[in-house]
DSSP file (Angstrom, degrees, kcal/mol; ACC not computed):
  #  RESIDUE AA STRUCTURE BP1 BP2  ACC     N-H-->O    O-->H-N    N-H-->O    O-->H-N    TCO  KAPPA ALPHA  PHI   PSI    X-CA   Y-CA   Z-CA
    1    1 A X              0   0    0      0, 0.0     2,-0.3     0, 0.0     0, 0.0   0.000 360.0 360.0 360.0 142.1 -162.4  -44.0  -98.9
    2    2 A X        -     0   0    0      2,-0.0     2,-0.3     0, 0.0     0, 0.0  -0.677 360.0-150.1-101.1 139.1 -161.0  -47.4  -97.6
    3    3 A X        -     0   0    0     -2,-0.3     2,-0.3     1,-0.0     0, 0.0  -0.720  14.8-120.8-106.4 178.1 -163.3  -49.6  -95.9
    4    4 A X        -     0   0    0     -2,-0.3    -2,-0.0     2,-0.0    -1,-0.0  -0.813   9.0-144.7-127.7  91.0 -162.1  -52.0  -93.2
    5    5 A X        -     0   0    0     -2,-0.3     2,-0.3     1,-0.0    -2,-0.0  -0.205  27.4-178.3 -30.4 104.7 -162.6  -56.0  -93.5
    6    6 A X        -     0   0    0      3,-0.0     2,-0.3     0, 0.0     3,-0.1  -0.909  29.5-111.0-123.0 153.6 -163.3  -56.7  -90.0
    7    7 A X        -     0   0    0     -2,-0.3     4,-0.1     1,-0.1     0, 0.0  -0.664  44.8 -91.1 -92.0 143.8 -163.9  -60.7  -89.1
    8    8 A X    >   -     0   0    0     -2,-0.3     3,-1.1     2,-0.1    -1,-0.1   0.047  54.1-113.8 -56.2 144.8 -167.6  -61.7  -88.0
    9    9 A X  T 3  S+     0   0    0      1,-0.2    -1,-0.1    -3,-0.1     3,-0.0  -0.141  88.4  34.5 -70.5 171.6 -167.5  -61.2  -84.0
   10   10 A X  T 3  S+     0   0    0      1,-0.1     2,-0.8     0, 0.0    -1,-0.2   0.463  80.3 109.3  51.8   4.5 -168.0  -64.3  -81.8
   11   11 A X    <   -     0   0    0     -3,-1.1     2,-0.3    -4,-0.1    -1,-0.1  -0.690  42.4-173.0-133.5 125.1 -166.4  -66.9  -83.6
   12   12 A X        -     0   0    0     -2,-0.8    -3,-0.0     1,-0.1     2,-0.0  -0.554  29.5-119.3 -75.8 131.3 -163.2  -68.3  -82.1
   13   13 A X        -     0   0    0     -2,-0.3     2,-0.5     1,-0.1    -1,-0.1  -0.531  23.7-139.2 -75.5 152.5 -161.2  -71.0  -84.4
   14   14 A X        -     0   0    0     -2,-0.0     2,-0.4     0, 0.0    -1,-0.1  -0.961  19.6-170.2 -76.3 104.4 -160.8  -74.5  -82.4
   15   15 A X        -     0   0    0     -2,-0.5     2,-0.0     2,-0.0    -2,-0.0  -0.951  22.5-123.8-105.3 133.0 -157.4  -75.9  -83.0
   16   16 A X     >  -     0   0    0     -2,-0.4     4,-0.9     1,-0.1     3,-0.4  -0.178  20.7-104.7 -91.0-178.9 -157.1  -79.2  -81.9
   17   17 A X  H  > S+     0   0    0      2,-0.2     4,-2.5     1,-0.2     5,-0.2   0.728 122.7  49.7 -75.3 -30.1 -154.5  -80.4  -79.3
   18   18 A X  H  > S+     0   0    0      1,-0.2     4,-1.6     2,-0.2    -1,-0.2   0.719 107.8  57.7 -82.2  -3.9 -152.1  -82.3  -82.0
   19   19 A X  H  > S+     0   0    0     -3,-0.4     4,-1.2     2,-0.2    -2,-0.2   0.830 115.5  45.0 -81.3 -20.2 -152.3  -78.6  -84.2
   20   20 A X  H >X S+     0   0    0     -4,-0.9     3,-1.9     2,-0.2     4,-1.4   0.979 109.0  46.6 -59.9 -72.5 -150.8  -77.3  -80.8
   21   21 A X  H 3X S+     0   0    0     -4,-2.5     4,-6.5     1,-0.4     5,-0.2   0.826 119.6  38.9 -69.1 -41.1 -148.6  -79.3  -80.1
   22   22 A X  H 3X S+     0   0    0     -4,-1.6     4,-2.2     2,-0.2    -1,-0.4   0.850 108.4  58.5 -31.9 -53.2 -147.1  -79.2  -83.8
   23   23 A X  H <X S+     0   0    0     -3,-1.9     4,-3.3    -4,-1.2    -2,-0.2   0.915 112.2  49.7-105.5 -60.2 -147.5  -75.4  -84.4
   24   24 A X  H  X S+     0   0    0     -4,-1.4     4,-2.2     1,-0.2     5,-0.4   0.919 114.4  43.2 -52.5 -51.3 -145.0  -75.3  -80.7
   25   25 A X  H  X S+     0   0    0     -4,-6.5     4,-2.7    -5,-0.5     5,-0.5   0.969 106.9  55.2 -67.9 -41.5 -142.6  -77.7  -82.1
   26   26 A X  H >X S+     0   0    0     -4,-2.2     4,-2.5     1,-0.3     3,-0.7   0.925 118.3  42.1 -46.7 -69.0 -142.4  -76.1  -85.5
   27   27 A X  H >X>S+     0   0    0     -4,-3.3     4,-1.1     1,-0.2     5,-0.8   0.849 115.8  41.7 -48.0 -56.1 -141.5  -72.9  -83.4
   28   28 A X  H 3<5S+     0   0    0     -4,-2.2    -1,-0.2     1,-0.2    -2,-0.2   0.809 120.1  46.2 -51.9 -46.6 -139.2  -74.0  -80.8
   29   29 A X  H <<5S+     0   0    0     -4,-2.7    -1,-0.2    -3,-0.7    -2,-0.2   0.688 105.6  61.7 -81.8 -15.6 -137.4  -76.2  -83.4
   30   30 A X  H <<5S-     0   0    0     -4,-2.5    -2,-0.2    -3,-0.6    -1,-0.2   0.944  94.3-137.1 -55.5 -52.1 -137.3  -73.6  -85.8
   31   31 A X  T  <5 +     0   0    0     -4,-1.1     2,-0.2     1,-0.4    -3,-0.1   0.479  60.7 131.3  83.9  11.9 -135.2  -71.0  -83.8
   32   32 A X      < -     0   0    0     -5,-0.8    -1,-0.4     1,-0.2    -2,-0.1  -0.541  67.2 -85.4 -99.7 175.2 -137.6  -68.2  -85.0
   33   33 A X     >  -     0   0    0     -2,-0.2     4,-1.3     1,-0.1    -1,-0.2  -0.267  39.2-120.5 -61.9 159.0 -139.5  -65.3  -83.4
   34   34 A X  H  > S+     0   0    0      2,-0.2     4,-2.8     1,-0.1    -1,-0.1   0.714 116.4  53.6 -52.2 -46.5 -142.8  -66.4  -82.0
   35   35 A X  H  > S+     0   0    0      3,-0.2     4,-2.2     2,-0.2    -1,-0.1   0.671 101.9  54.1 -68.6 -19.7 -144.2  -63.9  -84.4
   36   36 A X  H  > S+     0   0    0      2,-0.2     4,-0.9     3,-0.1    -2,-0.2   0.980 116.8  38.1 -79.3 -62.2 -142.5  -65.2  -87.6
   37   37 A X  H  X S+     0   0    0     -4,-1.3     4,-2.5     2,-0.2     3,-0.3   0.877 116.9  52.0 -46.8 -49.9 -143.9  -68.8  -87.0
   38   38 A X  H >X>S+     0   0    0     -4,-2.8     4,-2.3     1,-0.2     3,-1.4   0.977 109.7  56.1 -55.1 -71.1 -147.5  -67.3  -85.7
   39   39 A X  H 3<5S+     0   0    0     -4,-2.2    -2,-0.2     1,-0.3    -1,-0.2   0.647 108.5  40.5 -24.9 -39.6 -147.3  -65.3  -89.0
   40   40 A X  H 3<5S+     0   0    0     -4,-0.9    -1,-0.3    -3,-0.3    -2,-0.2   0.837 118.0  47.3 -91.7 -42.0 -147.0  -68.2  -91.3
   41   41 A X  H <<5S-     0   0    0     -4,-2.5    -1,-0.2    -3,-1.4    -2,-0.2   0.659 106.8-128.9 -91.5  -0.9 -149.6  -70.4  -89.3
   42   42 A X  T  <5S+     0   0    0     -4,-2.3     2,-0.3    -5,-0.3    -3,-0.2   0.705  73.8 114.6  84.7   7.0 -152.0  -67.2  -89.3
   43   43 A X  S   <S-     0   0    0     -5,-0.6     2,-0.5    -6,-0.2    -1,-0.2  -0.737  78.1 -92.1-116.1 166.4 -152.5  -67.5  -85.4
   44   44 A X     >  -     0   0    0     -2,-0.3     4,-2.1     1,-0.1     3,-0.3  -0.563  30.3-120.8 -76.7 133.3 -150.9  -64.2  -82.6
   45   45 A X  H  > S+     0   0    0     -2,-0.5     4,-1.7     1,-0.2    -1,-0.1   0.873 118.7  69.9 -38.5 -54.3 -147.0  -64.9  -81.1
   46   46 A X  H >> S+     0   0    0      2,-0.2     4,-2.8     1,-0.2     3,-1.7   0.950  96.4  43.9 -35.4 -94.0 -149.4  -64.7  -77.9
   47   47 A X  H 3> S+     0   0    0     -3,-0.3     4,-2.8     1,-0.3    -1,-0.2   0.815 108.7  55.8  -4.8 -61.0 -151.2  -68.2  -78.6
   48   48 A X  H 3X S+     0   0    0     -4,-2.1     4,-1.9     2,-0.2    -1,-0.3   0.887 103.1  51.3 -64.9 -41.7 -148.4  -69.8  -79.4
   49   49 A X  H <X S+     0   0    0     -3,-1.7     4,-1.6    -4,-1.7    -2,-0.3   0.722 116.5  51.2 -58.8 -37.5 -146.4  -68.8  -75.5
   50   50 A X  H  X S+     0   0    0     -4,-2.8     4,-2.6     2,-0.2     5,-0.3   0.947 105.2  46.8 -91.9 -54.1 -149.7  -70.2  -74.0
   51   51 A X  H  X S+     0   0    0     -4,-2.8     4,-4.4     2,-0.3    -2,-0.2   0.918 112.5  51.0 -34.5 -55.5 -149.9  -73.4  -75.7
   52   52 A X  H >X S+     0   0    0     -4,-1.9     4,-1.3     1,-0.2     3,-1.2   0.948 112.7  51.3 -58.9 -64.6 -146.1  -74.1  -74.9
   53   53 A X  H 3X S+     0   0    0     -4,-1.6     4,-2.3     1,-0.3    -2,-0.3   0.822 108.4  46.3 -16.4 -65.0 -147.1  -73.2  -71.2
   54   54 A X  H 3X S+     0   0    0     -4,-2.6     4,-2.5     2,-0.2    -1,-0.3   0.955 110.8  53.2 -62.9 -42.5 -149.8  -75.4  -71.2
   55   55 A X  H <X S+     0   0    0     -4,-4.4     4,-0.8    -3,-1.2    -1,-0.2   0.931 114.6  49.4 -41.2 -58.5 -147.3  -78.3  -72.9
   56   56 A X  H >X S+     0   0    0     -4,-1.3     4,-1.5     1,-0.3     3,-0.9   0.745 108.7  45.1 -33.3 -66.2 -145.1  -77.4  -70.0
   57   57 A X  H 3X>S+     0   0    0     -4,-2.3     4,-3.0     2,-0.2     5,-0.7   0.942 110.3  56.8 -53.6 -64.9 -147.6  -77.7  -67.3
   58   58 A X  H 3<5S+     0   0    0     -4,-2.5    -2,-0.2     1,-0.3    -1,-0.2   0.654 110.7  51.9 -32.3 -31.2 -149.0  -81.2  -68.8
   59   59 A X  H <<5S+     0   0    0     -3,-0.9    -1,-0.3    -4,-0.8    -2,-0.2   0.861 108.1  36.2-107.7 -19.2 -145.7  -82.3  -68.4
   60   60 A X  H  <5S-     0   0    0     -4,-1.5    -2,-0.2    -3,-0.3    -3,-0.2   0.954 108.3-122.2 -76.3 -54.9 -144.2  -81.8  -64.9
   61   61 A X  T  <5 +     0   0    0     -4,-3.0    -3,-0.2     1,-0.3    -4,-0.1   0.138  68.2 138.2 126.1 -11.3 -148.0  -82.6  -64.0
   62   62 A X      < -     0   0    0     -5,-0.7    -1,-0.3    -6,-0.2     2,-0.3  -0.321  51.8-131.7 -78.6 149.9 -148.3  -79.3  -62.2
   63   63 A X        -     0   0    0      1,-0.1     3,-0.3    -3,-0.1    -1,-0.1  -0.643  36.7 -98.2 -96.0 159.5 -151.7  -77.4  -62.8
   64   64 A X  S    S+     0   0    0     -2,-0.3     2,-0.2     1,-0.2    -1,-0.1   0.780 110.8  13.7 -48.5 -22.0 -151.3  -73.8  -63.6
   65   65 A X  S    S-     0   0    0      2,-0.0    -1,-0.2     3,-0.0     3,-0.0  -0.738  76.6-131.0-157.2 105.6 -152.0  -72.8  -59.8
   66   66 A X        -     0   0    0     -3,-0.3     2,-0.3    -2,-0.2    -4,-0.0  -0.210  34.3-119.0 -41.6 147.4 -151.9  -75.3  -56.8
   67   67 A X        -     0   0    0      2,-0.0     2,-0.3     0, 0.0    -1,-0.1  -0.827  33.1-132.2 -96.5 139.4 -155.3  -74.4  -54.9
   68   68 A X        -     0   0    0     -2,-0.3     2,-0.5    -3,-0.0    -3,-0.0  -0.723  19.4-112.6 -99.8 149.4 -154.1  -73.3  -51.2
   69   69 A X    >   -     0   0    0     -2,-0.3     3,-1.7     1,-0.1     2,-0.6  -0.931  19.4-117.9 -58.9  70.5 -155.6  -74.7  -48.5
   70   70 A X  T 3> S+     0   0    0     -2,-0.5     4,-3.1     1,-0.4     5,-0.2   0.162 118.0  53.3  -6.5 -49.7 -158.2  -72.3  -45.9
   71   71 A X  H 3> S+     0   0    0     -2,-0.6     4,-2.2     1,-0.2    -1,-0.4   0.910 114.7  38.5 -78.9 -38.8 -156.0  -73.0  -43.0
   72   72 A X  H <> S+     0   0    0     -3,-1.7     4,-2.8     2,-0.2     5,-0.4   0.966 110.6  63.6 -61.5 -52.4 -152.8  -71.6  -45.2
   73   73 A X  H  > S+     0   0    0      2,-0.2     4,-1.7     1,-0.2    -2,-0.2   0.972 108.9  39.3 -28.0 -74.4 -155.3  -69.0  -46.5
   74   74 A X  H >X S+     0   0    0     -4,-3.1     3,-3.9     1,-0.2     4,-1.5   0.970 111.9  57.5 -66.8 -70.7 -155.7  -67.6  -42.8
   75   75 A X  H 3X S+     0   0    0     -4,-2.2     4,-3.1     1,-0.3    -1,-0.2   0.793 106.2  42.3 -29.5 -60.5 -152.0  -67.9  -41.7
   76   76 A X  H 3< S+     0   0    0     -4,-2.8    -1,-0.3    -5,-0.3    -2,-0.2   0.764 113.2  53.1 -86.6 -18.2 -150.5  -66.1  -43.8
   77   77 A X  H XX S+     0   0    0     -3,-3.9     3,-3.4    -4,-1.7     4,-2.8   0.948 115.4  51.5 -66.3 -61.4 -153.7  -63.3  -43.4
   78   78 A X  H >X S+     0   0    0     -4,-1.5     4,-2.5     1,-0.4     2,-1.6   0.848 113.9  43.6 -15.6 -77.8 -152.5  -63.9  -39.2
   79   79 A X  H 3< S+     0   0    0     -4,-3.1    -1,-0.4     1,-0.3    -2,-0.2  -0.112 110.9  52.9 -65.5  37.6 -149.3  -63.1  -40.2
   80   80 A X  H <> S+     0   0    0     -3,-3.4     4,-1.9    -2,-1.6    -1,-0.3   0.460 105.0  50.2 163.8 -85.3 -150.2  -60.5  -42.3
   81   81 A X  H <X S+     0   0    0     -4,-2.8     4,-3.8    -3,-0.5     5,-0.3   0.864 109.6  50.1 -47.5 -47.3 -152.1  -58.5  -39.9
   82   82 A X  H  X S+     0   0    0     -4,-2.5     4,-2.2     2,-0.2     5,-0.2   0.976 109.5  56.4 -73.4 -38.7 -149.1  -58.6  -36.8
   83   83 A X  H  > S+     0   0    0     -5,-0.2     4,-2.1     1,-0.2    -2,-0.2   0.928 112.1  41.4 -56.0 -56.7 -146.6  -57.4  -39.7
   84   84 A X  H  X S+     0   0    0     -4,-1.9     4,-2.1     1,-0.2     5,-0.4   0.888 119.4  42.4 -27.7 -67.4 -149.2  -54.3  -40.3
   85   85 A X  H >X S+     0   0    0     -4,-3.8     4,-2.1     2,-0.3     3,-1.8   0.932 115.4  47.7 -47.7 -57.3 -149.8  -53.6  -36.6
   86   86 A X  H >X S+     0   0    0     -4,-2.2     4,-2.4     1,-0.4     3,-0.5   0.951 117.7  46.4 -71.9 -48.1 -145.9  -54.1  -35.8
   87   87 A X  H 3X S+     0   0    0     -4,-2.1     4,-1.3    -5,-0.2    -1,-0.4   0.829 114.7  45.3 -66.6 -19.2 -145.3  -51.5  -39.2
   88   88 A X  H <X S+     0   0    0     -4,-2.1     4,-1.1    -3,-1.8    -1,-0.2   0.629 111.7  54.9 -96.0 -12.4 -148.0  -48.7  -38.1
   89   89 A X  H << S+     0   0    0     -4,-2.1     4,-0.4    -3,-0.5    -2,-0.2   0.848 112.6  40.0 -84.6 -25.9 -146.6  -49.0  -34.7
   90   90 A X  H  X S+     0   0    0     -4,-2.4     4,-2.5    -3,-0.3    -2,-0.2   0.815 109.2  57.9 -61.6 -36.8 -143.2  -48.2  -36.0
   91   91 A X  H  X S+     0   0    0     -4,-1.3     4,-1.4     1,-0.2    -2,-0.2   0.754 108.5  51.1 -78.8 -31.4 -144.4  -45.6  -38.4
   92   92 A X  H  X S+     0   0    0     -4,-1.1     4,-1.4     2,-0.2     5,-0.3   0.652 107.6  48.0 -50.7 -33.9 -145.9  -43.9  -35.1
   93   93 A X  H >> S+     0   0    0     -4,-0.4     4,-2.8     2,-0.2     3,-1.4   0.966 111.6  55.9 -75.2 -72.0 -142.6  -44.0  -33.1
   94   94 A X  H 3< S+     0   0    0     -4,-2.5     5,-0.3     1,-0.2    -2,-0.2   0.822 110.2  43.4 -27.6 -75.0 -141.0  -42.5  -36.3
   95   95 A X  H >X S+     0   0    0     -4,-1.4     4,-1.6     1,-0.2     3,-0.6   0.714 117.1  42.9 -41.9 -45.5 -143.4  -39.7  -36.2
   96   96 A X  H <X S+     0   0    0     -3,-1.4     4,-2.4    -4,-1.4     2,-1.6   0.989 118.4  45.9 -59.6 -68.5 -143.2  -38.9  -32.3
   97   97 A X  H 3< S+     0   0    0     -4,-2.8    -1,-0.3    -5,-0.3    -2,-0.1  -0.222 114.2  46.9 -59.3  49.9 -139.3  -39.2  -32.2
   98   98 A X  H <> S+     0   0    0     -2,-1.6     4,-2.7    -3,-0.6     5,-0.3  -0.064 115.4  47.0-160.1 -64.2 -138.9  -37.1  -35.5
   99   99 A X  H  X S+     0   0    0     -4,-1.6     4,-1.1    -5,-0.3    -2,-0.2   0.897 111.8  53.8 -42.9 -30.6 -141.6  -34.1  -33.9
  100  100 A X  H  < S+     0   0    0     -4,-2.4     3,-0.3     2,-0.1    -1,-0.2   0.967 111.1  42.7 -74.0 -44.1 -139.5  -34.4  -30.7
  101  101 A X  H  4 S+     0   0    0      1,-0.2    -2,-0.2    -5,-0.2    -1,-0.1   0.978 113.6  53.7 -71.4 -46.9 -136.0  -33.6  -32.6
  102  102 A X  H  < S+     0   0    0     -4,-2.7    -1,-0.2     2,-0.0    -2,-0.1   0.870  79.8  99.3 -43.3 -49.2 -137.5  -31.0  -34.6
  103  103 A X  S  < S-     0   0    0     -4,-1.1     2,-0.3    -3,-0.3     3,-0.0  -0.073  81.5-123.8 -41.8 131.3 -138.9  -29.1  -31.7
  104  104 A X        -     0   0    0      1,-0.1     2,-0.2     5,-0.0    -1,-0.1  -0.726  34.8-119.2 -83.9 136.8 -136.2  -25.9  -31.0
  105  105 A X        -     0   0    0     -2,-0.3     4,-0.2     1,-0.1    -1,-0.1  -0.511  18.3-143.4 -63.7 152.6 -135.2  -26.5  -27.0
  106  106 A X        +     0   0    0     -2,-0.2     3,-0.4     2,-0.1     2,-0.2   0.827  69.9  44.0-104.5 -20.8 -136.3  -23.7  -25.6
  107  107 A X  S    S+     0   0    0      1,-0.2     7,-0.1     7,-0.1     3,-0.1  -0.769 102.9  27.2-108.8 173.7 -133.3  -23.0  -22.7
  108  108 A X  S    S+     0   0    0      1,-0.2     2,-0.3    -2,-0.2    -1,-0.2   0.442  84.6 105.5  42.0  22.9 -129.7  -23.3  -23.0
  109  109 A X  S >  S-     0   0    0     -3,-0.4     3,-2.9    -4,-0.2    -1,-0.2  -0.922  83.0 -95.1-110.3 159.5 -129.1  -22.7  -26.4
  110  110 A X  T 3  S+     0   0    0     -2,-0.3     3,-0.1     1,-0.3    -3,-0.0  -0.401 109.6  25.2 -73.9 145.9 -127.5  -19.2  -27.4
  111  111 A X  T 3  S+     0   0    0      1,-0.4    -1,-0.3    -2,-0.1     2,-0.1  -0.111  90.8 121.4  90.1 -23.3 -130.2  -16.7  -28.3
  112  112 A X    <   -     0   0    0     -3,-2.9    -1,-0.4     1,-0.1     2,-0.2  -0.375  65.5-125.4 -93.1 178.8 -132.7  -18.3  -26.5
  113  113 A X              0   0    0     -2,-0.1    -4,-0.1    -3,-0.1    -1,-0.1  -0.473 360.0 360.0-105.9 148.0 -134.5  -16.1  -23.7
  114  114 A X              0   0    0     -2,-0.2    -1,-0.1    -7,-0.1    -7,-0.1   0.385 360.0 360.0 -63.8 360.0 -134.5  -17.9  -19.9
């Protein structure tokens, strides 16, 4: 029976910010899979896509997610809401007009009774 070498839970390596930023160029400059370069340094292809992201972000200056502003927050809810109304009011029209065409007229077509 095979047992399974599992790593003690809770502890995450620290890699510091020049092991990043190395371990990115190595990849990038390589021209290999994210997973062949993560293999060799021992860390997941994963790791390696967020670190370059972060480089990325650090360097345009941009944070991962502008924080929106309340008043933006609430417009766009405003606007939001009149699209809804304006679509459940369509989807009602749809419904009426689509029950009215269905409906057999009942005089002046052939077969039908006076």
């Amino acid at each position: 029976m095979k047992t399974q070498i599992t790593k003690p839970g809770g502890h995450q390596p620290h890699h510091s910010e020049e092991y990043k930023q190395q371990a990115v160029a190595r990849w990038q400059s390589s021209g290999r899979s994210a997973a062949k370069v993560g293999a060799e340094l021992g860390i997941r292809p994963a790791l390696l896509f967020r670190w370059a992201k972060a480089q990325r972000d650090r360097q345009t200056g941009q944070a991962t997610r502008p924080a929106r502003r309340l008043e933006e927050i609430e417009a766009e809810n405003a606007r939001l809401r009149e699209e809804n109304a304006r679509l459940l009011e369509q989807r009602e029209i749809l419904k009426k007009s689509l029950g009215i065409l269905s409906e057999t007229p009942r005089r002046g077509m052939p077969g039908s009774k006076p």
